[in-house]
VMD Tcl script that builds the backbone (N, CA, C; Angstrom):
set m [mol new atoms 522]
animate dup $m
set s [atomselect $m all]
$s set {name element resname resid chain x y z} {
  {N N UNK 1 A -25.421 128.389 213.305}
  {CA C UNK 1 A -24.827 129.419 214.054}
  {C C UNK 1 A -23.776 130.119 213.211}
  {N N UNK 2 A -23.673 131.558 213.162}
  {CA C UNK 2 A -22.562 132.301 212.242}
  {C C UNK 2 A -22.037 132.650 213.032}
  {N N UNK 3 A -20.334 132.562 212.470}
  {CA C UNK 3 A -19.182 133.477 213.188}
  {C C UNK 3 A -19.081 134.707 212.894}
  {N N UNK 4 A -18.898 135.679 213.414}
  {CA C UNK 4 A -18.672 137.044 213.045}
  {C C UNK 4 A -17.271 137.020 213.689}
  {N N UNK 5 A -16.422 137.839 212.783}
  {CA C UNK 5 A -15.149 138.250 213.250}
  {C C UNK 5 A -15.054 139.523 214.184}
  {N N UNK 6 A -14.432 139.150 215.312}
  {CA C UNK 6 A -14.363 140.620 216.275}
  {C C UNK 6 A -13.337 141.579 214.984}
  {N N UNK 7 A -13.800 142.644 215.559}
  {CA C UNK 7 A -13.675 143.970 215.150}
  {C C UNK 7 A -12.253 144.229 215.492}
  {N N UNK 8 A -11.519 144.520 213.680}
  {CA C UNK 8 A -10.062 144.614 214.515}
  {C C UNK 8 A -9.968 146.485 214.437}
  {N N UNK 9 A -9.235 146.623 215.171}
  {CA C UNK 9 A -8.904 148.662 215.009}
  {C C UNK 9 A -7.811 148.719 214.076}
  {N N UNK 10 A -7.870 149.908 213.374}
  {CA C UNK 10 A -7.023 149.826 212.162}
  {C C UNK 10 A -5.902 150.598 213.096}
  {N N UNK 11 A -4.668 150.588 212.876}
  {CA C UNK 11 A -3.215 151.055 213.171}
  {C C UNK 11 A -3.606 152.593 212.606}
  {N N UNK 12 A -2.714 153.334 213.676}
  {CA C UNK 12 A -3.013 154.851 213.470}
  {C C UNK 12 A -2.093 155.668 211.699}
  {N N UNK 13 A -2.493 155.931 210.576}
  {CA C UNK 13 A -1.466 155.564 209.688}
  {C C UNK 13 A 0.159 156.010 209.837}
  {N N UNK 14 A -0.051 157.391 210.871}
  {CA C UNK 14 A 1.558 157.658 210.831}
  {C C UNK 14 A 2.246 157.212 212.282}
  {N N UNK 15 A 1.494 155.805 212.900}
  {CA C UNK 15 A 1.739 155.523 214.128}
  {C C UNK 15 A 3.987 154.676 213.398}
  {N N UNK 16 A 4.580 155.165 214.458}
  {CA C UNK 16 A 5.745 154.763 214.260}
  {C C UNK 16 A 6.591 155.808 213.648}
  {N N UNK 17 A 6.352 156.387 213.187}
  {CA C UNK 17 A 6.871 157.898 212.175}
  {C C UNK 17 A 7.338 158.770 213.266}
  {N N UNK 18 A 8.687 159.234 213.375}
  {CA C UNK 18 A 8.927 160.167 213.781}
  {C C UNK 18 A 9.180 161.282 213.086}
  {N N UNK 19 A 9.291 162.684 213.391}
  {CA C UNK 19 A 9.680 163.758 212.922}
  {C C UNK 19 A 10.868 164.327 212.757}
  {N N UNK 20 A 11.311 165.297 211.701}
  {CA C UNK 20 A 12.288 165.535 212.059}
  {C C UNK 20 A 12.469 166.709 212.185}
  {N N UNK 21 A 13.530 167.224 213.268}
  {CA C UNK 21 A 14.200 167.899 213.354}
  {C C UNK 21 A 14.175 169.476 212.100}
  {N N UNK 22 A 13.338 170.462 212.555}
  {CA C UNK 22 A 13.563 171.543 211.193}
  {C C UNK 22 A 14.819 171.880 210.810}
  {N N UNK 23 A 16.345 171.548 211.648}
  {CA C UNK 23 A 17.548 171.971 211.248}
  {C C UNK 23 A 17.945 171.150 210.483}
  {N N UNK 24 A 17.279 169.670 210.277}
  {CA C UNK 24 A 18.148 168.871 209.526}
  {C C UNK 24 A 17.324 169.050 207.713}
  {N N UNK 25 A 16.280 169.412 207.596}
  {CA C UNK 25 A 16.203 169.980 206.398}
  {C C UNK 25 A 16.585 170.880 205.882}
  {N N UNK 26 A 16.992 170.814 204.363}
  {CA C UNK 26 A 18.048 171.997 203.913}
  {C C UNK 26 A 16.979 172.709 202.774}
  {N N UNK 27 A 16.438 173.827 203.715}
  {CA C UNK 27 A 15.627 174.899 202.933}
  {C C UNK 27 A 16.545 175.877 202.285}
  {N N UNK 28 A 16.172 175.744 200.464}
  {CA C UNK 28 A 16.996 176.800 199.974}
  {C C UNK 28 A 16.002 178.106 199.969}
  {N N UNK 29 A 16.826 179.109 200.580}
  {CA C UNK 29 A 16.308 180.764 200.235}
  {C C UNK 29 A 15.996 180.914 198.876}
  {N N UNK 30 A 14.735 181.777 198.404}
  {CA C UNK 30 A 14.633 182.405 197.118}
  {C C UNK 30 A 15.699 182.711 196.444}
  {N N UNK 31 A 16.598 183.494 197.256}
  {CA C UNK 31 A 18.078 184.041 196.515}
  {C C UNK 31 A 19.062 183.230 196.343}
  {N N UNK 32 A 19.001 182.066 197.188}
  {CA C UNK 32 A 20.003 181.136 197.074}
  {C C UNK 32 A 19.439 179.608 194.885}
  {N N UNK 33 A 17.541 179.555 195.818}
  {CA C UNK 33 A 17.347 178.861 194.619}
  {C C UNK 33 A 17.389 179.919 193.031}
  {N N UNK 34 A 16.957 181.285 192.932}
  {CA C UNK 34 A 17.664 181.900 191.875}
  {C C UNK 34 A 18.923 181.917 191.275}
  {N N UNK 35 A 19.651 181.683 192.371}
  {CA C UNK 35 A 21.380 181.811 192.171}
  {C C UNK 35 A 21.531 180.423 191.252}
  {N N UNK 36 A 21.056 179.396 192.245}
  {CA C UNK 36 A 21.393 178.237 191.526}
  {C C UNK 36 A 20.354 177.776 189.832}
  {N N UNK 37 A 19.567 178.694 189.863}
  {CA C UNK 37 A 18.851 178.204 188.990}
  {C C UNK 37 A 19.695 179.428 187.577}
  {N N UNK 38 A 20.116 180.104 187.701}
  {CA C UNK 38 A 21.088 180.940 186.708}
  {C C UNK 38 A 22.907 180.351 186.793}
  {N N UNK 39 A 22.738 179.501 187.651}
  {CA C UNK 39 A 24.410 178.944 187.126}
  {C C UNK 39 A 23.495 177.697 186.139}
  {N N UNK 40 A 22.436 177.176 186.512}
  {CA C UNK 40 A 22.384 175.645 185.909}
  {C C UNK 40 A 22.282 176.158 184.378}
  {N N UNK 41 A 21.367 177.705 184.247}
  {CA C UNK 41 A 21.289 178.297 182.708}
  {C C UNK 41 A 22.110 178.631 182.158}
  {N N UNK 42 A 23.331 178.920 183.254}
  {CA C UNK 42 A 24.974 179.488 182.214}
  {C C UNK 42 A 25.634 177.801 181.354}
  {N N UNK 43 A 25.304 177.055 182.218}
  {CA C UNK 43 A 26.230 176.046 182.075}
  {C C UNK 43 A 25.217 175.417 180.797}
  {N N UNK 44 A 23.822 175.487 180.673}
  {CA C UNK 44 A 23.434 175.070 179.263}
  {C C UNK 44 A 23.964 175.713 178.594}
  {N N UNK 45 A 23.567 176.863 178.563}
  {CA C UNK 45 A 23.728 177.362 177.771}
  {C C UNK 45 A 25.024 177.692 177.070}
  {N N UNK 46 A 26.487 177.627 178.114}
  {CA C UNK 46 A 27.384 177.191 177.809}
  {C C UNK 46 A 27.852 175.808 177.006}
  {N N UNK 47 A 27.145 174.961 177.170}
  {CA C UNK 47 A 27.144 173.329 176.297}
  {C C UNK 47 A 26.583 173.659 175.293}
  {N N UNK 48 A 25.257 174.457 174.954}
  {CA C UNK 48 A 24.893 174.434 173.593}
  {C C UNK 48 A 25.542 175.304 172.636}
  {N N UNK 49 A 26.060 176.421 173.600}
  {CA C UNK 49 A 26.582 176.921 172.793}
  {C C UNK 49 A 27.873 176.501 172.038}
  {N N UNK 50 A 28.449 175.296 172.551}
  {CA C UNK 50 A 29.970 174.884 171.816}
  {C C UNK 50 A 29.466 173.529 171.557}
  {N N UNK 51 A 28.086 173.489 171.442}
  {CA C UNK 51 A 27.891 172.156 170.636}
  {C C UNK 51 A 26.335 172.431 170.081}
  {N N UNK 52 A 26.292 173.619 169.039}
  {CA C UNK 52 A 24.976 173.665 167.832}
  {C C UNK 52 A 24.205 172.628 167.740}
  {N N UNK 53 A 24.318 171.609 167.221}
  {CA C UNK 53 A 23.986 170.749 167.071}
  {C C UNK 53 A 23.038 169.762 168.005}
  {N N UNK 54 A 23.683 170.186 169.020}
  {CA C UNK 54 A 22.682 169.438 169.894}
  {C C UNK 54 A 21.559 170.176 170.574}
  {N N UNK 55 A 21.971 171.852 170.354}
  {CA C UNK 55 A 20.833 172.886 170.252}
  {C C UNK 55 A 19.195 172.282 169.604}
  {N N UNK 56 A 20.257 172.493 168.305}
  {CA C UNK 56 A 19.279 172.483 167.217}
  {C C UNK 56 A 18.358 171.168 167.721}
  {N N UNK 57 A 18.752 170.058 167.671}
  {CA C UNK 57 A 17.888 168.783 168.176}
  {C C UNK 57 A 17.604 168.648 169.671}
  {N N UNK 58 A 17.822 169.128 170.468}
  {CA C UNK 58 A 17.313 168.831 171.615}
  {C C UNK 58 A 16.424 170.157 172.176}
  {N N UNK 59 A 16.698 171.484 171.977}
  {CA C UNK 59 A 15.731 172.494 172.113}
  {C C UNK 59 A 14.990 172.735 171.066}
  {N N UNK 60 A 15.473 173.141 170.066}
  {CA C UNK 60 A 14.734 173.435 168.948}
  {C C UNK 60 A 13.696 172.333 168.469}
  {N N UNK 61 A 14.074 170.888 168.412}
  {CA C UNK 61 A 13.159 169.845 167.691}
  {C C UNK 61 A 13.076 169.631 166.578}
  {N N UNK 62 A 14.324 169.933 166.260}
  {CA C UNK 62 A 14.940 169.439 164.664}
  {C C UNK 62 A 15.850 168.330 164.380}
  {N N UNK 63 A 15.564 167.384 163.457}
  {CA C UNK 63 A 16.618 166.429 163.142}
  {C C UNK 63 A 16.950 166.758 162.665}
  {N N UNK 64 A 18.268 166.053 163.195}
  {CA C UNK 64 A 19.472 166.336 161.602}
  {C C UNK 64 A 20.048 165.397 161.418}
  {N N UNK 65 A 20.628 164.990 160.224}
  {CA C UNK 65 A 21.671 163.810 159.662}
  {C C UNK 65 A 22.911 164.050 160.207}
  {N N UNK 66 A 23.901 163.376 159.991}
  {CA C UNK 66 A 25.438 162.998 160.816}
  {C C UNK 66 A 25.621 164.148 160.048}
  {N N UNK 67 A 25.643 164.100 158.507}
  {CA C UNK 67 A 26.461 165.562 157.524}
  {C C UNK 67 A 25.992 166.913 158.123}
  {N N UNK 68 A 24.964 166.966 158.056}
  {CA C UNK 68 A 24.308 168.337 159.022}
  {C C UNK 68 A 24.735 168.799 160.129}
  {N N UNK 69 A 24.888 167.431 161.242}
  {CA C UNK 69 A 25.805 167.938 162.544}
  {C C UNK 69 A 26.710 168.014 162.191}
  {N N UNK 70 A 27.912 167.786 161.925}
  {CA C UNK 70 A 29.138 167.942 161.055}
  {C C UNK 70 A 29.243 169.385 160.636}
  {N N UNK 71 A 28.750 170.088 159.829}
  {CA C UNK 71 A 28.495 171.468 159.265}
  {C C UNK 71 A 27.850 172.123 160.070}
  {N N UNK 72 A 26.858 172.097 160.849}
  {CA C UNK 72 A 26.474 172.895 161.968}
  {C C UNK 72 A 27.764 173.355 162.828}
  {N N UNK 73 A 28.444 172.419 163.935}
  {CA C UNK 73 A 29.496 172.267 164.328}
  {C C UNK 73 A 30.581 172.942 163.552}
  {N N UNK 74 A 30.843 172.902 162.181}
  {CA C UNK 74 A 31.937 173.676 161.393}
  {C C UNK 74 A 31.827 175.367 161.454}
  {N N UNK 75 A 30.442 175.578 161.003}
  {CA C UNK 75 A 29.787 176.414 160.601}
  {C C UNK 75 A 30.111 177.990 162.186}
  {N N UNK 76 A 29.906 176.797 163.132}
  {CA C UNK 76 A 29.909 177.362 164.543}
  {C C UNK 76 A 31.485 177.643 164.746}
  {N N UNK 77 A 32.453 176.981 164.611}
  {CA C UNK 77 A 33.554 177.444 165.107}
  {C C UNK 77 A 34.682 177.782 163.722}
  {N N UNK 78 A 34.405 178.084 162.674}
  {CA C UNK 78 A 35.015 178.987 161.682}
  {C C UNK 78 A 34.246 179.920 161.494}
  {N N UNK 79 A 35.319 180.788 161.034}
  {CA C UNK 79 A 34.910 182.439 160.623}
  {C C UNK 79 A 34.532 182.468 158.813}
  {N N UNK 80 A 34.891 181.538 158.375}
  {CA C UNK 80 A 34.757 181.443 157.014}
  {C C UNK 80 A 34.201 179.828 156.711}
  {N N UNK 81 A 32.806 180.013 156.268}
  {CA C UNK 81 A 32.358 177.921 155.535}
  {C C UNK 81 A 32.377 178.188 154.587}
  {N N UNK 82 A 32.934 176.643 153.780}
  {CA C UNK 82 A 32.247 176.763 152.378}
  {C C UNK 82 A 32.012 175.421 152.521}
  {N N UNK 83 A 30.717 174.788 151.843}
  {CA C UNK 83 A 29.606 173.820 152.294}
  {C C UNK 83 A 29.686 173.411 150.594}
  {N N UNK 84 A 29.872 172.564 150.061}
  {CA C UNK 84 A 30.066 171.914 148.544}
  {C C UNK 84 A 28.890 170.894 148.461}
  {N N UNK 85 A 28.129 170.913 148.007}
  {CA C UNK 85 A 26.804 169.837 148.136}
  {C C UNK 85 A 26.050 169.647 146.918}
  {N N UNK 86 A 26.153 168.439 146.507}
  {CA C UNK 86 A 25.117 168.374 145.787}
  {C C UNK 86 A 23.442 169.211 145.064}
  {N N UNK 87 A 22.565 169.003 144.367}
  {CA C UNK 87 A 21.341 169.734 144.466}
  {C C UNK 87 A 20.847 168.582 145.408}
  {N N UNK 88 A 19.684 169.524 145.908}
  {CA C UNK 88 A 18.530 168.913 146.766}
  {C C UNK 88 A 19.661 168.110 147.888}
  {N N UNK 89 A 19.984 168.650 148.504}
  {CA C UNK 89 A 20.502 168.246 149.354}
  {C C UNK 89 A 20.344 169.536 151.175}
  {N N UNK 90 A 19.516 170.221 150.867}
  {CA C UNK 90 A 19.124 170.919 151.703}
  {C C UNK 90 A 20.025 171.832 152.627}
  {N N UNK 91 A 20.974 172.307 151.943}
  {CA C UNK 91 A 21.586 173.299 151.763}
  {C C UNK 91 A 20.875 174.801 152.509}
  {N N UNK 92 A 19.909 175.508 151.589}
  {CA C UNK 92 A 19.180 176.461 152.356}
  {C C UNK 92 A 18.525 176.359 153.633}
  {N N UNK 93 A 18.416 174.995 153.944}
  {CA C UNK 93 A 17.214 174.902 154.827}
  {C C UNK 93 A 18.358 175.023 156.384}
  {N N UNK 94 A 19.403 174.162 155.725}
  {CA C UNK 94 A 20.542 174.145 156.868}
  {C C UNK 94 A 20.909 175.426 157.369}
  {N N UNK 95 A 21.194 176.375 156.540}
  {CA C UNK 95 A 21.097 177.577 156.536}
  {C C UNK 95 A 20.322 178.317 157.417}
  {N N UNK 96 A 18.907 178.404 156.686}
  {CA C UNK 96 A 17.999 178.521 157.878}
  {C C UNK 96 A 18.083 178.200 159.281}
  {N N UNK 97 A 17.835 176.459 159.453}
  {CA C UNK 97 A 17.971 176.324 160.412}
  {C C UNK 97 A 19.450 176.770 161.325}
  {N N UNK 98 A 20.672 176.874 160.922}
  {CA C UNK 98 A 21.736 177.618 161.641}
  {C C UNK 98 A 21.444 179.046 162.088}
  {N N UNK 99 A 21.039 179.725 161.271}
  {CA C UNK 99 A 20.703 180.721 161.533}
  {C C UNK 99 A 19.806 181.440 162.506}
  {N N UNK 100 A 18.595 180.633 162.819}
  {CA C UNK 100 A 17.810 180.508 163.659}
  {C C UNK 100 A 18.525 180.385 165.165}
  {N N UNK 101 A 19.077 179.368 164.997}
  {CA C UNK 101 A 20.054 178.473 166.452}
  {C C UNK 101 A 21.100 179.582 166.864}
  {N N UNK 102 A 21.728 180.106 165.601}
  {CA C UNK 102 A 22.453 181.312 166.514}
  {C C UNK 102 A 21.966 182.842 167.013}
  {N N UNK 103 A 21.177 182.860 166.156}
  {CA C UNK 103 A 19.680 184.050 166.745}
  {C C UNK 103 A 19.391 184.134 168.058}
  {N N UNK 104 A 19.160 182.601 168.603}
  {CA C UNK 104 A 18.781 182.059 169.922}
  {C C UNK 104 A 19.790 182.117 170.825}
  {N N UNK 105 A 20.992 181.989 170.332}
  {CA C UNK 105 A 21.497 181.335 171.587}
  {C C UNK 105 A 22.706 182.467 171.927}
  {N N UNK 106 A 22.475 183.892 170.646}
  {CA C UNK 106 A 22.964 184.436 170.934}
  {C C UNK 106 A 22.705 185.971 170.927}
  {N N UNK 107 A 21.827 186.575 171.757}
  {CA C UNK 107 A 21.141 187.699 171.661}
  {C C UNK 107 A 21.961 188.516 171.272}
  {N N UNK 108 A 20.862 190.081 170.387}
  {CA C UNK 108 A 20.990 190.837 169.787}
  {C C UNK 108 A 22.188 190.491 168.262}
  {N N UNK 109 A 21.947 189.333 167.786}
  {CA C UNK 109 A 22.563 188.871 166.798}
  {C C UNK 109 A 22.260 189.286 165.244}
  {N N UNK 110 A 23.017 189.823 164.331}
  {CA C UNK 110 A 22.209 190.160 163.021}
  {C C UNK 110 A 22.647 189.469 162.175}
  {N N UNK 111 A 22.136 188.592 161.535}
  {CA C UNK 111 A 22.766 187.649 160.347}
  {C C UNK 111 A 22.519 188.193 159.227}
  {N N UNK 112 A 22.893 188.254 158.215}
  {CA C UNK 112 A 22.731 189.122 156.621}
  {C C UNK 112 A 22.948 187.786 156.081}
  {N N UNK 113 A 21.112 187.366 155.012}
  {CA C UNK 113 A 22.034 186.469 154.384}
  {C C UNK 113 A 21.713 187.537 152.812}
  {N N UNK 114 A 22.580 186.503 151.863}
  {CA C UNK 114 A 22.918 186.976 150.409}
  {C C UNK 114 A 22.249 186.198 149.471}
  {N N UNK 115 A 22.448 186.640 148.427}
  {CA C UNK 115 A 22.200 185.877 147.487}
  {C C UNK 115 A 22.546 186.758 146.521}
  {N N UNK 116 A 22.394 186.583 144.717}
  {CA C UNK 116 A 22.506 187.311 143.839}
  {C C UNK 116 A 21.640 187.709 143.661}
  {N N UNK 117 A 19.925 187.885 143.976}
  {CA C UNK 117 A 18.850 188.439 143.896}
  {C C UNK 117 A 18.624 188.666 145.575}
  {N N UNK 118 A 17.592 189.600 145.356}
  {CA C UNK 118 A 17.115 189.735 147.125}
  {C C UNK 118 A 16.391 188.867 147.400}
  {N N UNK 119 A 15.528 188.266 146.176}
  {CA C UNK 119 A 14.493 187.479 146.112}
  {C C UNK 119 A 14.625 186.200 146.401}
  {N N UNK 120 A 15.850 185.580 145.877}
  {CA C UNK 120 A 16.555 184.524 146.425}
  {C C UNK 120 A 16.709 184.350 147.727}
  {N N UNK 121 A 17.281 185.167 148.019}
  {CA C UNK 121 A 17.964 184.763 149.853}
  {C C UNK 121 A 16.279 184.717 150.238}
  {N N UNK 122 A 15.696 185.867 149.657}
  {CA C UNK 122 A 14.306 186.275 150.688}
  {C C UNK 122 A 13.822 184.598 150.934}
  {N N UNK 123 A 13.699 184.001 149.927}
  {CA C UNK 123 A 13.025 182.468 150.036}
  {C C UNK 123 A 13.295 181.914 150.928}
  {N N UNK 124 A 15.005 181.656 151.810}
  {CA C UNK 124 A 15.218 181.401 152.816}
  {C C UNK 124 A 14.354 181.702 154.135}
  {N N UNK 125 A 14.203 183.299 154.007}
  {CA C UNK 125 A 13.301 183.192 155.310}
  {C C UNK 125 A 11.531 183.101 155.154}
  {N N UNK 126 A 11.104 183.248 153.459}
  {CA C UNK 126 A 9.768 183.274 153.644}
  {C C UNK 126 A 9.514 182.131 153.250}
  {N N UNK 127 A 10.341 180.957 153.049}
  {CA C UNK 127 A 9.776 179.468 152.956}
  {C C UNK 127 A 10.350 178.730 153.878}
  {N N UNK 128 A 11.960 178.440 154.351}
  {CA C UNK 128 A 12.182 177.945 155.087}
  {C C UNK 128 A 12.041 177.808 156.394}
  {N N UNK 129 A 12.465 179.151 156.692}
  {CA C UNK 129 A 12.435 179.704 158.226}
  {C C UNK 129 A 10.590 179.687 158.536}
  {N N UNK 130 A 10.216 180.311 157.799}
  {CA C UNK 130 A 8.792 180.160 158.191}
  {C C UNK 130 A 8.298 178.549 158.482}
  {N N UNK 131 A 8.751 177.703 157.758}
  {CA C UNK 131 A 8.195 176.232 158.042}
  {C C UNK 131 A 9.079 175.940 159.261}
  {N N UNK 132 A 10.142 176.514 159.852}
  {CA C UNK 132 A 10.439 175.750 160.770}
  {C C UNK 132 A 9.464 176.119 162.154}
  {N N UNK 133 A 8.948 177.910 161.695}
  {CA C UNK 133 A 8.674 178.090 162.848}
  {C C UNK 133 A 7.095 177.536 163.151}
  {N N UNK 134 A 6.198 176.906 161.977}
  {CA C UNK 134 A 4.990 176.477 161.749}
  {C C UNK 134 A 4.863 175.249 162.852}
  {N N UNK 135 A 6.157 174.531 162.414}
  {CA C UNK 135 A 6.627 173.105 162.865}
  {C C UNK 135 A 7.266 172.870 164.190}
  {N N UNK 136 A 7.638 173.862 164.515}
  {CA C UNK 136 A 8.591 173.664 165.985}
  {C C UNK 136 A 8.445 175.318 166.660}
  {N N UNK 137 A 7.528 174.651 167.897}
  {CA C UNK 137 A 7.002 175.452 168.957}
  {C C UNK 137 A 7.669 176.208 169.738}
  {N N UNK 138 A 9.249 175.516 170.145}
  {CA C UNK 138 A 9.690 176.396 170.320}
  {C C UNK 138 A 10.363 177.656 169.724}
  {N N UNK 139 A 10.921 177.332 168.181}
  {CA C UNK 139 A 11.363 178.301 167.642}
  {C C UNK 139 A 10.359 179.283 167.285}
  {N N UNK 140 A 8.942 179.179 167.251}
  {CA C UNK 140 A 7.749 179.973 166.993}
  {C C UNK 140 A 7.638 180.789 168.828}
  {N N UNK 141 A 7.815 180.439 169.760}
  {CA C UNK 141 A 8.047 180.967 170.786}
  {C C UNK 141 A 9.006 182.145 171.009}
  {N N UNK 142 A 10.134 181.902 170.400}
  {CA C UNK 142 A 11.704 182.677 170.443}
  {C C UNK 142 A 11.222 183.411 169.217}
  {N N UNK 143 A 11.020 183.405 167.915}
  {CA C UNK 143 A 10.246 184.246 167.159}
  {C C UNK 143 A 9.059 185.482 167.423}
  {N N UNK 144 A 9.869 186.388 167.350}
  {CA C UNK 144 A 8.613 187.509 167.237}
  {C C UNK 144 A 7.959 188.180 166.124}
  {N N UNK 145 A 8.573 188.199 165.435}
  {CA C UNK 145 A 8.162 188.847 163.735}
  {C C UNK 145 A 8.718 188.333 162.985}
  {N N UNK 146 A 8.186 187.994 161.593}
  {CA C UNK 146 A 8.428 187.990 160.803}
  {C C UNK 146 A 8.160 188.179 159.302}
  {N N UNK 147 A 8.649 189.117 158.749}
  {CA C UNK 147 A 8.132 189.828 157.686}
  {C C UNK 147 A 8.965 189.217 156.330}
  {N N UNK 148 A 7.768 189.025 155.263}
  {CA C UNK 148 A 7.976 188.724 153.537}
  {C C UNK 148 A 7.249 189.093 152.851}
  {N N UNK 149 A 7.775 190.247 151.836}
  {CA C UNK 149 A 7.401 190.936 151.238}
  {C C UNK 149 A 8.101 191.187 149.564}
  {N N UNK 150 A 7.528 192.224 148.964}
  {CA C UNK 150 A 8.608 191.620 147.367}
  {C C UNK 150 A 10.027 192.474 147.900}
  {N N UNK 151 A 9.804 193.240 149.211}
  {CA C UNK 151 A 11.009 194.374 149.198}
  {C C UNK 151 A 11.987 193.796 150.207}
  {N N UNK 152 A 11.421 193.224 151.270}
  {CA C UNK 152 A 11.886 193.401 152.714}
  {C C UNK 152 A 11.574 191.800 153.379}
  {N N UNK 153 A 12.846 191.512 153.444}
  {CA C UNK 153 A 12.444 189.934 154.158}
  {C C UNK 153 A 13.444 190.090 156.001}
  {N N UNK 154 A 12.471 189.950 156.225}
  {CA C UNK 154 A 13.331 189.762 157.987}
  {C C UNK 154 A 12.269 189.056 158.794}
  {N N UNK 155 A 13.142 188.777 160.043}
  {CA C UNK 155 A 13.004 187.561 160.725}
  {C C UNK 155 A 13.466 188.205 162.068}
  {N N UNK 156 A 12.876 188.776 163.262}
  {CA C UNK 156 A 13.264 189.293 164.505}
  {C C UNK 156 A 12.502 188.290 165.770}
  {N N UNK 157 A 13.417 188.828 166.502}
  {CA C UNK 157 A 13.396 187.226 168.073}
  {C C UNK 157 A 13.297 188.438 169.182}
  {N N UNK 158 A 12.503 187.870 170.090}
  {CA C UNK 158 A 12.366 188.219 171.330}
  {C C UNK 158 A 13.885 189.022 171.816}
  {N N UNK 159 A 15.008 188.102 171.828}
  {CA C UNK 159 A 16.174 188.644 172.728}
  {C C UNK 159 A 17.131 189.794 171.496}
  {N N UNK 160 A 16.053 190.234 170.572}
  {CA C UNK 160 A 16.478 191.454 169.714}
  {C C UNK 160 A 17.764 191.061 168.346}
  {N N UNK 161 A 17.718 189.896 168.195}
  {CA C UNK 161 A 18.741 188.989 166.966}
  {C C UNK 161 A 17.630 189.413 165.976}
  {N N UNK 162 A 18.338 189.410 164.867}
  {CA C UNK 162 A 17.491 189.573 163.350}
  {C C UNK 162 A 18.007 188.941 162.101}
  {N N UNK 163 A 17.197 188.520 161.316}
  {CA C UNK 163 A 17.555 187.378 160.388}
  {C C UNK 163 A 16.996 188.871 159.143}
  {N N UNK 164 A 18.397 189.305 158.244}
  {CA C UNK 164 A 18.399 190.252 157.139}
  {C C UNK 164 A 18.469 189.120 155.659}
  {N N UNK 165 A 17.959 189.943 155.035}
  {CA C UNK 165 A 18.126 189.746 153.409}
  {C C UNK 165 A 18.998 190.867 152.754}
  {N N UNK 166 A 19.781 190.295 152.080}
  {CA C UNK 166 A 20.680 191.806 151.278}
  {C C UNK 166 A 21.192 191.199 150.135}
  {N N UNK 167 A 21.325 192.030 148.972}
  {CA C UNK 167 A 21.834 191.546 147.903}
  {C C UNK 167 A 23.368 191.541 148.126}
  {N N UNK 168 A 23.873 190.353 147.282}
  {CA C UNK 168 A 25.322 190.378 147.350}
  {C C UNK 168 A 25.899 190.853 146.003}
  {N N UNK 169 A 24.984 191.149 145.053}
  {CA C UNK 169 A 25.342 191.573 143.207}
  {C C UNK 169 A 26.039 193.133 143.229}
  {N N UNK 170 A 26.054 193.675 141.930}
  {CA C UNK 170 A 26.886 194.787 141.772}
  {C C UNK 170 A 25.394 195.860 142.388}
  {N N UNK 171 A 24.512 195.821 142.609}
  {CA C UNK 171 A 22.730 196.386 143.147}
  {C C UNK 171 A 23.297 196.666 144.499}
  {N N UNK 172 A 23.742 195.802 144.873}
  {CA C UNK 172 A 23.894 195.752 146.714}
  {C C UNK 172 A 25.225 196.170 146.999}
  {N N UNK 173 A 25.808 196.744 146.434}
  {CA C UNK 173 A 27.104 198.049 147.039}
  {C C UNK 173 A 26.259 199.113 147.392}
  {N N UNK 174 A 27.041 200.100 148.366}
  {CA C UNK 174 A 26.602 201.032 148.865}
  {C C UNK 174 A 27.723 201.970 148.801}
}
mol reanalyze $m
mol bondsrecalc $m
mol representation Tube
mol addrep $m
């Protein structure tokens, strides 16, 4: 003789659940979630902006060494750097990458860099800057043009900042 188990009824799933109340949910308005969604962008953008460094590595997707943040950070709140470094110590690239970070974070920005040839500085943006933007998606995002040529090296961004080449020799007076 087999037992069969009587048939149990399954529980209704939202049996016990009450509802609530539509006043006690707090629906934000379009205008209210815009509002709040442009203070949360002032206030980044306020932090990155008085701390480069953490730009550069947390939006951008660049490491940097302790010396690098250090000089980023300098670089950002003096009107005048001077950066003493060894060779191969990546000097231009820092460069670059600063340059980039304040492009970004600070529209319609024009940086002039120098060198004693045009050709020189130009390397900055047609080797460096270009590998950063190969390498990191977002700075290739915030990038809109960029031109290298034997005459004319520039580097232009969406929010209208531009990365110049200019001679700094007795050629480049005007």
């Amino acid at each position: 003789m087999s037992k069969t188990k009587p048939a149990v009824k399954p529980a209704p799933p939202l049996r016990g659940m009450t509802t609530r109340p539509k006043d006690s949910v707090n629906i934000l308005t379009e205008k209210e979630m815009t509002g709040q969604k442009r203070d949360r962008i002032k206030s980044w953008v306020t932090f990155y902006r008085n701390n480069p460094s953490y730009f550069i590595e947390h939006y951008m997707g660049v490491k940097l060494y302790p010396y690098q943040r250090f000089w980023i950070n300098l670089m950002t709140r003096s009107t005048h750097f001077l950066g003493i470094a060894s060779r191969a110590s990546a000097k231009s690239w820092l460069i670059a990458v600063y340059s980039i970070a304040r492009c970004i974070l600070y529209p319609q920005t024009i940086i002039a860099l120098s060198s004693s040839t045009k050709a020189q500085a130009g390397l900055i943006i047609s080797e460096k800057c270009r590998q950063l933007i190969d390498e990191h998606e977002n700075i290739q995002r915030e990038c809109s043009n960029i031109v290298s040529n034997q005459n004319t090296w520039e580097m232009t961004f969406h929010n209208g900042s531009k990365i110049n080449v200019v001679i700094s020799g007795e050629g480049g007076r005007g």
